[in-house]
C-alpha positions as CSV (number, residue, x, y, z in Angstrom):
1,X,0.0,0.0,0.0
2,X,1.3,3.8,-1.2
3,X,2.5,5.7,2.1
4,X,1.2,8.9,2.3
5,X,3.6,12.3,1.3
6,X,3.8,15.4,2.7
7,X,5.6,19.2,2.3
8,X,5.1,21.8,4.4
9,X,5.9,25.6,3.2
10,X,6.5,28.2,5.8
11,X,5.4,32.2,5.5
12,X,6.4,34.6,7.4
13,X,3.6,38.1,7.1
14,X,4.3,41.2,8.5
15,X,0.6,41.4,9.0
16,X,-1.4,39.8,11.9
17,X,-3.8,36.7,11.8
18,X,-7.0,38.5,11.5
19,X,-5.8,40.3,8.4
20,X,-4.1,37.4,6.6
21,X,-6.8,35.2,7.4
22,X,-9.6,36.6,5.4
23,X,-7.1,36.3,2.2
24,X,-5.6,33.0,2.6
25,X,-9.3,31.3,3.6
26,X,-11.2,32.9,0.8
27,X,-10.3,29.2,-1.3
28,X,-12.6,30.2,-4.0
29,X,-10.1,33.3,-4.9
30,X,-7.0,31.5,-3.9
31,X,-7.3,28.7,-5.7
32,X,-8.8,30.7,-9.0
33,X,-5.4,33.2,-8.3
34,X,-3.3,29.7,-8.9
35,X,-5.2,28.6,-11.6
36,X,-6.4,26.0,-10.4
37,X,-9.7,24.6,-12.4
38,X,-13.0,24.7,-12.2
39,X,-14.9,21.9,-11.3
40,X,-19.1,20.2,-11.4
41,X,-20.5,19.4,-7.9
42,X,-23.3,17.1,-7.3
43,X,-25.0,16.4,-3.9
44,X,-26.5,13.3,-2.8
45,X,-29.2,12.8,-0.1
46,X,-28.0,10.0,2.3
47,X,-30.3,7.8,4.3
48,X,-29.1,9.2,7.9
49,X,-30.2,12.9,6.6
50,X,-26.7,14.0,6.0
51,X,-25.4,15.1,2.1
52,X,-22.4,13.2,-0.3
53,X,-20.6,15.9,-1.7
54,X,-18.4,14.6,-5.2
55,X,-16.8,16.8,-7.6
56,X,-15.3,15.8,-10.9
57,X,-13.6,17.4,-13.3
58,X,-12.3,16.3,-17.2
59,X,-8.7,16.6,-17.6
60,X,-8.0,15.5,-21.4
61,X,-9.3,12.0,-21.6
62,X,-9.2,11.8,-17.9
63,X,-12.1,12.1,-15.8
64,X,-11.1,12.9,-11.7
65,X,-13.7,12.0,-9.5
66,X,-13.2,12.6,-5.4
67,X,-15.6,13.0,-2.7
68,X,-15.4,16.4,-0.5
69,X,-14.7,16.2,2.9
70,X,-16.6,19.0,5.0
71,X,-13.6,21.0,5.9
72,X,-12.9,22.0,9.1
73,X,-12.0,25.4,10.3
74,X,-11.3,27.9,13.6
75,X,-11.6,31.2,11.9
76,X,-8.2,33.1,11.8
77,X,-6.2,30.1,13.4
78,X,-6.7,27.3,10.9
79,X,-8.4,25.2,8.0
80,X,-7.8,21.5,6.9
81,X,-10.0,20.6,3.5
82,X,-9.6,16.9,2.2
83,X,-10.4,15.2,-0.5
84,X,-10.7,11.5,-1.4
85,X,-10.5,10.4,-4.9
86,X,-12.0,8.1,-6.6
87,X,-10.0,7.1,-9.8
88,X,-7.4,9.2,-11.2
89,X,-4.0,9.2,-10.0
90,X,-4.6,10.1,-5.8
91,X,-5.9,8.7,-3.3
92,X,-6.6,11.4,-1.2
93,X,-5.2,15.0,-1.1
94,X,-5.1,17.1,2.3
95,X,-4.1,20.9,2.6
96,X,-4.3,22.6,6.1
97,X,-3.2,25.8,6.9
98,X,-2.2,27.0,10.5
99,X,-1.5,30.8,11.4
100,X,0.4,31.9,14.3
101,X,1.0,35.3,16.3
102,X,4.6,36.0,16.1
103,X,6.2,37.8,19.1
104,X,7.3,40.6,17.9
105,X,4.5,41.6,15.2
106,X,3.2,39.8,12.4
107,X,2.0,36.3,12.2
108,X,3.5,33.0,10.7
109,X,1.8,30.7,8.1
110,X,2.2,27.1,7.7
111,X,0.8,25.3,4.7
112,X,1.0,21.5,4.7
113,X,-0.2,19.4,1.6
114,X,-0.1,15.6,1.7
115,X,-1.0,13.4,-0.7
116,X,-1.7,9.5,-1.5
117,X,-0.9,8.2,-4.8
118,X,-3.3,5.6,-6.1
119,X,-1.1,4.0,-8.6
120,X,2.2,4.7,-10.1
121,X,0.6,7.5,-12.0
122,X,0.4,9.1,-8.9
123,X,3.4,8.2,-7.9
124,X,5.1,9.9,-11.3
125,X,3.2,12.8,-10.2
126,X,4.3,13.6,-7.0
127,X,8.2,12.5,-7.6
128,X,7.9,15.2,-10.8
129,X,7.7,18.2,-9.0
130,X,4.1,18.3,-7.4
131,X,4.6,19.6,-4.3
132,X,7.7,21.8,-5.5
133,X,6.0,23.5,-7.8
134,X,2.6,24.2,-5.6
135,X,4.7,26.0,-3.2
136,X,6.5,28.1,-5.4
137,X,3.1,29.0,-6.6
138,X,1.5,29.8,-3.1
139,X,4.5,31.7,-1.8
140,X,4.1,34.3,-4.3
141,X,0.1,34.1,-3.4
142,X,1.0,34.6,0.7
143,X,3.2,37.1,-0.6
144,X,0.6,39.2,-2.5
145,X,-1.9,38.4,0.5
146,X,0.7,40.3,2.7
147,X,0.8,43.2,0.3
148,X,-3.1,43.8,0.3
149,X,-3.1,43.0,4.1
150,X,-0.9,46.1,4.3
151,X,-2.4,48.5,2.0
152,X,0.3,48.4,-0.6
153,X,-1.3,46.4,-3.2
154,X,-5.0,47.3,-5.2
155,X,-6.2,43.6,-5.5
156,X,-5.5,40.8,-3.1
157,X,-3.5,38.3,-5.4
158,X,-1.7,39.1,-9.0
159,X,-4.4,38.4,-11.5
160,X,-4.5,38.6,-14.7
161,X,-7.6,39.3,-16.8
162,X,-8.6,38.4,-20.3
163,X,-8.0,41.5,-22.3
164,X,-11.3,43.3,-24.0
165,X,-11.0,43.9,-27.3
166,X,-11.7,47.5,-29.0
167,X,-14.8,46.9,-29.9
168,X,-16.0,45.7,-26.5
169,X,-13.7,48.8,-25.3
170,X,-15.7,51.0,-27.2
171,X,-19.0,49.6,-26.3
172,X,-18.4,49.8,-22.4
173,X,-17.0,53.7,-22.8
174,X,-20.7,54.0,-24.7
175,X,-22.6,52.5,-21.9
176,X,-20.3,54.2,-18.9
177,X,-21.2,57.8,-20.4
178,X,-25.3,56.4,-20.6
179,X,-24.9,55.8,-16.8
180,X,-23.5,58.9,-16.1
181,X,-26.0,61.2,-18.1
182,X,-28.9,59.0,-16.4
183,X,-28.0,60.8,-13.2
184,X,-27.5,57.6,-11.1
185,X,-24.1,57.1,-12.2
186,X,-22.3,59.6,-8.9
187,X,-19.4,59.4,-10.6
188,X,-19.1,56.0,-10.1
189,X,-19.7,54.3,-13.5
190,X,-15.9,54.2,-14.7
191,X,-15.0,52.1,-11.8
192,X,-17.4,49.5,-12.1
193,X,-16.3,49.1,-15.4
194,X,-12.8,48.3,-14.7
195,X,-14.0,46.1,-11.8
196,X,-16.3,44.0,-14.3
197,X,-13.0,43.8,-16.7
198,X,-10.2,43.7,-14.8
199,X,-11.3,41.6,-11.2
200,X,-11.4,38.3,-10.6
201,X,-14.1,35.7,-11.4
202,X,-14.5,35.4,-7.5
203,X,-15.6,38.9,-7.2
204,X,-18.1,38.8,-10.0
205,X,-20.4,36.0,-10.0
206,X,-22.5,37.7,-7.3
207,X,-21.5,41.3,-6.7
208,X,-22.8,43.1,-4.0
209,X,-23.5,46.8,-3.9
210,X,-23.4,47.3,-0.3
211,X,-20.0,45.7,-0.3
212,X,-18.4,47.5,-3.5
213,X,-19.5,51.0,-1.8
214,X,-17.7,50.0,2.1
215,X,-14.4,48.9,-0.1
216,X,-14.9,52.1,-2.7
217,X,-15.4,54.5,0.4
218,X,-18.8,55.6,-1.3
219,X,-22.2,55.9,-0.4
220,X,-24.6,53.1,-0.1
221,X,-27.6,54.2,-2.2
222,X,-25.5,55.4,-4.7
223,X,-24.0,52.4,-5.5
224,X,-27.1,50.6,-5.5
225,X,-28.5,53.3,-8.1
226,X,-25.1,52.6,-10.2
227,X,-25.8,48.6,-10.5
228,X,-29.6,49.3,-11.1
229,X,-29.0,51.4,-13.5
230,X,-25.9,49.3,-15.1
231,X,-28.5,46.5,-15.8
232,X,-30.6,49.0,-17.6
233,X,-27.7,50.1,-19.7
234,X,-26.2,46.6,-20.2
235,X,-23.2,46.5,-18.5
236,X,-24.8,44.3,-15.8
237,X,-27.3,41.6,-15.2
238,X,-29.6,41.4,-11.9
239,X,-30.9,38.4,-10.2
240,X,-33.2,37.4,-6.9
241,X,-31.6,34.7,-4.9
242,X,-33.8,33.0,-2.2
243,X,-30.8,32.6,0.2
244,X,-31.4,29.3,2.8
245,X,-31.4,30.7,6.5
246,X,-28.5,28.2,7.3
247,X,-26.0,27.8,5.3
248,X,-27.1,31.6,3.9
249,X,-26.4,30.2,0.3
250,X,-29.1,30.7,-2.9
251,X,-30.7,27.7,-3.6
252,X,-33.2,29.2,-6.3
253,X,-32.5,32.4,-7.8
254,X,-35.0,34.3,-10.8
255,X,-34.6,36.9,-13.0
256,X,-37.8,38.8,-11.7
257,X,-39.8,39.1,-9.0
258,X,-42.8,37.2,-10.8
259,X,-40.8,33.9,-11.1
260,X,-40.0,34.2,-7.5
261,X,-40.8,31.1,-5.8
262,X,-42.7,30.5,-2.7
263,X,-39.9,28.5,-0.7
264,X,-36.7,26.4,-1.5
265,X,-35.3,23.4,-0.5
266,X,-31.8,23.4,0.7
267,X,-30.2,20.0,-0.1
268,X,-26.8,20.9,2.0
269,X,-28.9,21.5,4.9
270,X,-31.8,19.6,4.3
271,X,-34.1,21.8,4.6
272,X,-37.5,23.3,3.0
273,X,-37.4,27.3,4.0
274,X,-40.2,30.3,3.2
275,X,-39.3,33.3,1.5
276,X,-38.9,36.9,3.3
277,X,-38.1,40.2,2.0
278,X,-36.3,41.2,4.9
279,X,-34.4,38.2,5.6
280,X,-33.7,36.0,2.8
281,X,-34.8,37.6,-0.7
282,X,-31.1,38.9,-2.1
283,X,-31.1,41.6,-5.1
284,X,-27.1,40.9,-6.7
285,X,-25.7,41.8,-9.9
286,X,-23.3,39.7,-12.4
287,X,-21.8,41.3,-15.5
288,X,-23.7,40.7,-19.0
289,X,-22.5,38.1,-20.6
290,X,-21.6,40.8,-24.0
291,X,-19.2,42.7,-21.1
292,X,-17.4,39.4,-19.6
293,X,-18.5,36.0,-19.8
294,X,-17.8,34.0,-16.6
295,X,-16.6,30.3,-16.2
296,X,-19.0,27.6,-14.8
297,X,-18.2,25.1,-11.7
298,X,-16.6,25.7,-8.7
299,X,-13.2,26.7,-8.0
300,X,-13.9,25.5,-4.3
301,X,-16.9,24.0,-3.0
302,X,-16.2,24.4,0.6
303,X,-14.5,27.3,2.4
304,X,-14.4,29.2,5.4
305,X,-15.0,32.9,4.0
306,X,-17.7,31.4,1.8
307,X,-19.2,31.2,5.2
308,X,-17.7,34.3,7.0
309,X,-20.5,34.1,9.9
310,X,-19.3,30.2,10.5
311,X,-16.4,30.9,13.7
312,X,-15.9,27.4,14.0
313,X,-16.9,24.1,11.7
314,X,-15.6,21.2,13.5
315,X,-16.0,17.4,12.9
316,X,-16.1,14.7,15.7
317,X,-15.4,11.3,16.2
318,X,-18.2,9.6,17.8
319,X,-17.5,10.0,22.1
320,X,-15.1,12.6,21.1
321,X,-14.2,15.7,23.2
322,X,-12.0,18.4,22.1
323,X,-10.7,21.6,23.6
324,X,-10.5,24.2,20.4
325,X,-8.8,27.5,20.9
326,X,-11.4,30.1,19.5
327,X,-11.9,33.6,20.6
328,X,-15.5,34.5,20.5
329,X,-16.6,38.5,20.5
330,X,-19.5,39.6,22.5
331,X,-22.6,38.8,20.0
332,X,-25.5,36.3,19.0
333,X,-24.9,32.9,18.1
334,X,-26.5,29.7,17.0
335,X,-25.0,26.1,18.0
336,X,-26.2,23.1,15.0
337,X,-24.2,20.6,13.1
338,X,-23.7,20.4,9.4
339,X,-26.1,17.8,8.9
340,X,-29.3,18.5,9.6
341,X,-31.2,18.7,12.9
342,X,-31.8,20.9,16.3
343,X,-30.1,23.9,16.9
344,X,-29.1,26.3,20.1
345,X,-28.8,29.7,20.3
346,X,-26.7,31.6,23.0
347,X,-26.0,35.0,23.7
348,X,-22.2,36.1,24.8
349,X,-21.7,39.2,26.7
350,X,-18.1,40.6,26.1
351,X,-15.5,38.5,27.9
352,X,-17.8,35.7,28.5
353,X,-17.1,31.8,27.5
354,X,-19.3,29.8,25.5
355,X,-20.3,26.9,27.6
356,X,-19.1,22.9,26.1
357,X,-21.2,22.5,22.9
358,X,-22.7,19.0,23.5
359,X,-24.5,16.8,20.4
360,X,-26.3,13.8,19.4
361,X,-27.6,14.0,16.7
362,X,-31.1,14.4,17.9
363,X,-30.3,17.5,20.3
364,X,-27.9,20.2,20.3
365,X,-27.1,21.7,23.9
366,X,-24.9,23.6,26.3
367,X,-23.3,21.6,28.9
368,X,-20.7,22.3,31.5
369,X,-18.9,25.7,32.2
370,X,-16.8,26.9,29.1
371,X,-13.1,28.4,29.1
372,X,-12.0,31.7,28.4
373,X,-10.6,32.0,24.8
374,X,-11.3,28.2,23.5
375,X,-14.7,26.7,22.7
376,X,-15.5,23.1,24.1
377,X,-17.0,20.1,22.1
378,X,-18.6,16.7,22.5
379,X,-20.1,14.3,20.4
380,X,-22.4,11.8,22.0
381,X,-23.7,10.4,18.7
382,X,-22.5,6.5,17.8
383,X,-21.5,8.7,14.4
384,X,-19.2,11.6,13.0
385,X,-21.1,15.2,13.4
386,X,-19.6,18.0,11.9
387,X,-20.7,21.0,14.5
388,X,-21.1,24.6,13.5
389,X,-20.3,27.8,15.8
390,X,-21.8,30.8,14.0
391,X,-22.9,34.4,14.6
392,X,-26.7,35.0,14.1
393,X,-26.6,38.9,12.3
394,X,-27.5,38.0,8.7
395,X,-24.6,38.7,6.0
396,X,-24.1,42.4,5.9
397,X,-23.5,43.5,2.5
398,X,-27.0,41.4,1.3
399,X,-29.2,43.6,-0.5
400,X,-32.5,42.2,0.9
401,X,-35.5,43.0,-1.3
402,X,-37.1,45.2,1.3
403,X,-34.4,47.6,1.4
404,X,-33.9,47.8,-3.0
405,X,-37.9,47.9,-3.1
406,X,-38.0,50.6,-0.9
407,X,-35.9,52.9,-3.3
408,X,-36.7,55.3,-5.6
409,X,-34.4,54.7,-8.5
410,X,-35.7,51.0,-8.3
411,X,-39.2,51.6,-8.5
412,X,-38.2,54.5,-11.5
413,X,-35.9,52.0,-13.4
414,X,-37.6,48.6,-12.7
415,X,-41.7,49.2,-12.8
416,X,-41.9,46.4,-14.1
417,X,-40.4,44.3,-11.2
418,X,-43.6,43.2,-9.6
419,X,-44.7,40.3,-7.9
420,X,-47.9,37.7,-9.8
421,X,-51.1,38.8,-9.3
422,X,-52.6,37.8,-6.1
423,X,-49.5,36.4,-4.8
424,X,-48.0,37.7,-1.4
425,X,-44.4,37.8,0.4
426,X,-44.0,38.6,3.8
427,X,-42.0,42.3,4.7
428,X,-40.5,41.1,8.3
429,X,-40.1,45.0,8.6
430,X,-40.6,48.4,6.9
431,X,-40.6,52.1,8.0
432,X,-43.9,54.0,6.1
433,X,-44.5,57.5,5.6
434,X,-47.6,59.3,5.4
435,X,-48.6,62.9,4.1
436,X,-51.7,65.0,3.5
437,X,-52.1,68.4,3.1
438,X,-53.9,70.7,5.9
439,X,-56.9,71.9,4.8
440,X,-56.8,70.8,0.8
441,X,-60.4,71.4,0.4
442,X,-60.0,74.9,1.0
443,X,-56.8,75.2,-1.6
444,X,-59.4,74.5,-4.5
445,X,-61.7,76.3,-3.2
446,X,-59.4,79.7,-2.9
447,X,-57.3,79.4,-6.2
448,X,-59.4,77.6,-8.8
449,X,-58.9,73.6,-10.1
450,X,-55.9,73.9,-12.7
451,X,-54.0,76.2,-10.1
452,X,-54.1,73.4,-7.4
453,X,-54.1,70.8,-9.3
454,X,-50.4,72.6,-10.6
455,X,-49.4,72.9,-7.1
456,X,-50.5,69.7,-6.0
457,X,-48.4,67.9,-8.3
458,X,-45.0,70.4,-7.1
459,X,-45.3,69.7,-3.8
460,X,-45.7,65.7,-4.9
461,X,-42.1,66.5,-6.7
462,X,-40.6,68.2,-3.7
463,X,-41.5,65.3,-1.7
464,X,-40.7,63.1,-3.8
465,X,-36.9,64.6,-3.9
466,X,-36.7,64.4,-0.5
467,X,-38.2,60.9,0.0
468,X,-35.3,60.3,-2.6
469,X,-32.7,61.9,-0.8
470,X,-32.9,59.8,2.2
471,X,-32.7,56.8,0.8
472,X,-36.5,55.9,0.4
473,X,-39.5,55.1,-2.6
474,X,-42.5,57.3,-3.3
475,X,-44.6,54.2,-3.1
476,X,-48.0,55.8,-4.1
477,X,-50.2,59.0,-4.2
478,X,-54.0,59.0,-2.9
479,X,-55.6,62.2,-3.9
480,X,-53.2,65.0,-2.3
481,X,-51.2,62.7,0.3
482,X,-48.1,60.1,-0.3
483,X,-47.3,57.0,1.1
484,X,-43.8,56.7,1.2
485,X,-41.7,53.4,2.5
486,X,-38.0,53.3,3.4
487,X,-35.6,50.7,5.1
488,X,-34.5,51.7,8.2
489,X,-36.5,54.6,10.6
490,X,-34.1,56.8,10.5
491,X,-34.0,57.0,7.3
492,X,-37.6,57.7,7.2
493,X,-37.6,60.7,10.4
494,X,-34.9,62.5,8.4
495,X,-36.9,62.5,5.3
496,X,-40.0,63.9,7.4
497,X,-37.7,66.4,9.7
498,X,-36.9,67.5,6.0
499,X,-40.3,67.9,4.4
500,X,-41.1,70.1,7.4
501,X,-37.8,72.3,7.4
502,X,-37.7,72.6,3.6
503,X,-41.6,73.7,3.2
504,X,-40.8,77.5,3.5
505,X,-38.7,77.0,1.0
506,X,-41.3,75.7,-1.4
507,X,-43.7,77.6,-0.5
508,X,-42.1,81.0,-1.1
509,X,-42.1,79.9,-4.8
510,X,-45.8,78.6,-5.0
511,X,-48.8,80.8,-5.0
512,X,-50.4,79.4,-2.1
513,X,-48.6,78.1,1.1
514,X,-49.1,74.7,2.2
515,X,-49.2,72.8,5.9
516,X,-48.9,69.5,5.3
517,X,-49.2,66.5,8.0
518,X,-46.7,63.7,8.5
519,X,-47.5,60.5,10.3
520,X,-44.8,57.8,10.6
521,X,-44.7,54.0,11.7
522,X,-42.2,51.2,11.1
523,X,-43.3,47.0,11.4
524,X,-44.2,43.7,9.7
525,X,-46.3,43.9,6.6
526,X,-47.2,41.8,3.3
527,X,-45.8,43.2,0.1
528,X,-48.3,42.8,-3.0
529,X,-49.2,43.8,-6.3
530,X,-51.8,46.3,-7.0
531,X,-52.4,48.5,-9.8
532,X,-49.3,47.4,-12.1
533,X,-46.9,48.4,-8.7
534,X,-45.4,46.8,-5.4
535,X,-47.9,47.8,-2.8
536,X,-47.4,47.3,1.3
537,X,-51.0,46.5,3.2
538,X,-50.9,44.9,6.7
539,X,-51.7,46.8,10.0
540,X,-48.4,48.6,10.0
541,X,-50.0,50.4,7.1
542,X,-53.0,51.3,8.9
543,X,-51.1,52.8,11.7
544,X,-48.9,55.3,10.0
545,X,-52.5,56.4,8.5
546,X,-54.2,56.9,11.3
547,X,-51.2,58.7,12.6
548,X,-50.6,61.5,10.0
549,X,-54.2,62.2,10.9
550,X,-53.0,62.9,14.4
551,X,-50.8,65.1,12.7
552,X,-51.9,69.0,13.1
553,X,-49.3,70.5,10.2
554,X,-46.3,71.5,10.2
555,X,-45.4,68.5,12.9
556,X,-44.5,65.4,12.9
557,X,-46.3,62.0,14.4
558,X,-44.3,59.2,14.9
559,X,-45.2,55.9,16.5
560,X,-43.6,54.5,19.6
561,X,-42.1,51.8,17.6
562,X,-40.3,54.1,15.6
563,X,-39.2,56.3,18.7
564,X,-37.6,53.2,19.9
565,X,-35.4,52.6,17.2
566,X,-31.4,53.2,18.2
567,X,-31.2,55.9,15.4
568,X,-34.5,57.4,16.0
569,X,-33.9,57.6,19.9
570,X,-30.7,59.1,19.9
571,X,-32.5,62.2,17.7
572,X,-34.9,62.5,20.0
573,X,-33.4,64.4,22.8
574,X,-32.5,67.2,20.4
575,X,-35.9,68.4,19.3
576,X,-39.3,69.4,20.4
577,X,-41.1,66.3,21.5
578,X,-43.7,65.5,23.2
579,X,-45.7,62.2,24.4
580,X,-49.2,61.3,23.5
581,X,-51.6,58.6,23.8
582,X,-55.1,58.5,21.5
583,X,-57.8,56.6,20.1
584,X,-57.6,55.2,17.0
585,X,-60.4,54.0,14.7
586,X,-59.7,50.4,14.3
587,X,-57.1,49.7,17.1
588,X,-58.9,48.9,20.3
589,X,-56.5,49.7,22.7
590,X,-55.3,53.4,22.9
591,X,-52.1,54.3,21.2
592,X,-48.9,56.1,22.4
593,X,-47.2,57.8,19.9
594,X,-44.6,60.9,19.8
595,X,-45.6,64.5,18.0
596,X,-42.6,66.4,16.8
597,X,-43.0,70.4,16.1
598,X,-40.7,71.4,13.6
């Protein structure tokens, strides 16, 4: 029987763990970096409820087959990914990586790859140069990691991309100077072309505004405007992934919000899951095909920053117990395995331990009295369980469909993004704004029809703008009021701290001067279709109604819900506000609410 071979390669980065980490565990860019190929993945349903993962890939008239081992991971200490082959010239192929603080700065890297050979093919292999020539090629990748890490290189690894031709050159300048003149280009336009041509397939197969405008320094909503606007001039395509709540990877994913399914099942998890605008419908962009077409397969399967909320993925040995060293931040977490089953959450305050993480494979629970900086495991299954230490916040940069639906430039460019009629999705949370005028009757009654009518619709416009501004959507008009929604509260009280401040303003210009009522409230709601547009009804609606009819003009009524919001509350204490508790037709308990005067 072949004996096992092994090479380790040493690094030494100037950088610490927690910086070289995110680098050199991102396998899907590393491996892509060393050209490594692609490959097809297929995933197979055992009887015990767990999944097969193979991979295969065609190398001349070779076929490689291997089965993936879940890899293993302690997020920025180490990773060990296996795989075992079936046919071809390895048995099994094993890379783990360990990173180190160094004493005086810096951290140290070991890379150790050990292989099998199956046959004297394999043996050929590795006596040729197989490990010699891998770490040549993975020095110069630490290397470049090390660069980035520091600030003093642009991309994380030397890449080089296929070089457009004129005509494609030409057609990209064309459609970079449409985004600009559209007015939703900031400035920005350029720069996402060059991204689109020049980065890395890893970055591109599911971009991600929110991320793009935290590494570009820019604003949020106008990078969101540039991609919506980039699929309209075809530079980019858009999709709607239905994202599993798990593993927090798509497992359906449409082209419009019509073909949006109901649920998905999620074979890596095992799952069936709903769908919610808030929590698991994703908006993300790929380039058009015309602009850069993009390989097909997997350059990695499994990977810890394919997962970044995953701290820990562990496997156990039936009865075993393991000490790992893991330090865990103050936060939100849920306990499960990788295959399918219970779960556990906990909450850590800062400086606390996470108690021993005990399963079975019918329960997952806390046990004994944890350590400080290590995380404590047992498996008391009569089988391997792969257990899973993760943070609960959702992944940061998702554009969820509540937030993109909730903008202006959205609803302008993409009308005809709407869900089928008489189906329904569920809005887990959404800030709505409510105007009227004061006294409307009279304005028609003191300047004619036409001449309100006229000033009707500019003071729809200057709401409009503002609504805009602060990152919201003019959802609809009813006779001379607005229903506006927006993402986040704060958001939505700036916008109405605005309309009020501003009004002056507009009203020296105008022939008439307006008082118009605000009336705000922020909750759960169902988002439908209704006349041709995406519509919010549900009883957050009907509070933020009732509530602008609170509102006196020239003020600002604001539920309690929305005063309890962090960003809301910390506003607060610098204006005029005052507490209130009413009636309100078809709520039968009174209701506190908050009037601003502005």
């Amino acid at each position: 029987m072949a004996e096992p071979q092994s090479r380790s390669f040493h690094w030494r980065f100037e950088n610490p763990p927690q910086a070289i980490w995110p680098l050199l565990a991102d396998t899907v860019r590393f491996n892509e970096a060393a050209g490594l190929p692609r490959y097809e993945v297929t995933e197979t349903l055992q009887d015990d409820g767990s999944v097969r993962y193979e991979g295969s890939l065609q190398r001349g008239p070779v076929t490689i087959a291997w089965r993936e081992i879940p890899v293993n991971w302690v997020a920025n200490r180490w990773f060990e990914h296996r795989r075992e082959f079936r046919g071809g010239p390895l048995k099994d192929l094993t890379a783990r990586l360990t990173l180190t603080d160094e004493p005086g700065g810096g951290c140290r890297g070991d890379y150790t790859l050990s292989a099998t050979p199956a046959n004297l093919l394999g043996r050929l292999v590795l006596k040729a140069g197989f490990f010699e020539r891998t770490a040549k090629t993975f020095a110069a990748l630490a290397a470049d990691a090390d660069r980035f890490a520091a600030g003093a290189a642009a991309l994380p690894f030397t890449f080089k991309a296929p070089r457009p031709d004129p005509a494609l050159k030409a057609r990209v300048e064309a459609q970079v100077a449409e985004i600009e003149a559209s007015g939703h280009g900031h400035g920005l336009a350029a720069r996402l072309a060059d991204h689109l041509l020049s980065a890395q397939e890893a970055d591109l197969g599911h971009i991600r505004p929110l991320a793009l405008a935290r590494d570009w320094g820019a604003q949020p909503r106008e990078v969101i405007e540039l991609c919506l606007q980039a699929v309209r001039s075809g530079l980019l395509t858009m999709r709607w992934d239905l994202l599993c709540p798990r593993c927090r990877v798509a497992k359906a994913a449409v082209q419009a919000l019509d073909q949006l399914p109901k649920g998905a099942h999620c074979a890596t998890c095992n799952i069936d899951y709903d769908r919610d605008f808030s929590r698991n419908v994703e908006l993300s962009f790929a380039p058009a095909p015309a602009v850069r077409e993009l390989g097909t397969g997997e350059h990695c399967l499994f990977g810890p920053m394919s997962t970044p909320h995953i701290w820990l993925q562990r496997t156990l040995a039936p009865g075993a117990a393991l000490a790992e060293p893991c330090e865990l931040p103050a936060g939100s977490y849920r306990l499960r395995t990788l295959e399918a089953g219970p779960e556990e959450e906990v909450v850590l305050a800062e400086g606390e331990a996470l108690p021993e993480v005990v399963v079975d494979g019918a329960a997952v629970r806390l046990g004994g009295a944890g350590e400080a900086g290590r995380v404590l495991l047992r498996n008391e299954s009569a089988g391997p369980l792969t257990v899973i230490v993760e943070e609960r916040r959702w992944a940061r940069d998702a554009l969820t469909a509540d937030r993109v639906t909730a903008l202006q430039a959205f609803r302008d460019l993409f009308s005809d993004q709407v869900l089928r009629p008489g189906d329904e999705v569920a809005v887990a949370r959404v800030a709505l704004l409510f105007t009227d005028l004061k006294r409307s009757t009279d304005l028609y009654g003191s300047i004619g029809d036409a001449a309100a009518y006229h000033l009707v619709r500019d003071h729809f416009a200057f709401l409009g703008a503002i609504v805009r501004r602060h990152s919201g959507a003019l959802v609809k008009t009813i006779g001379d009021a607005i229903m506006a929604a927006f993402a986040a509260p704060g958001d939505a009280l700036a916008a109405a701290l605005d309309i009020q401040r501003e009004l002056g303003s507009f009203n020296e210009s105008e022939t008439r001067a307006l008082a118009i009522k605000v009336g705000l409230h922020e909750g759960p709601c169902i988002a439908v279709t209704l006349n041709g547009r995406l519509d919010y009804f549900g009883t957050t609606v009907n509070m933020a109604a009732r509530l602008q009819g609170q509102s006196e003009g020239g003020d600002i009524v604001l539920s309690q819900a929305v005063a309890e919001d962090p960003a809301v509350a910390a506003l607060l204490p610098g204006l005029d506000c005052s507490a209130e508790t009413t009636a309100l037709k078809g709520f039968d308990a009174p209701v506190a609410f908050r009037r601003i005067r502005v």
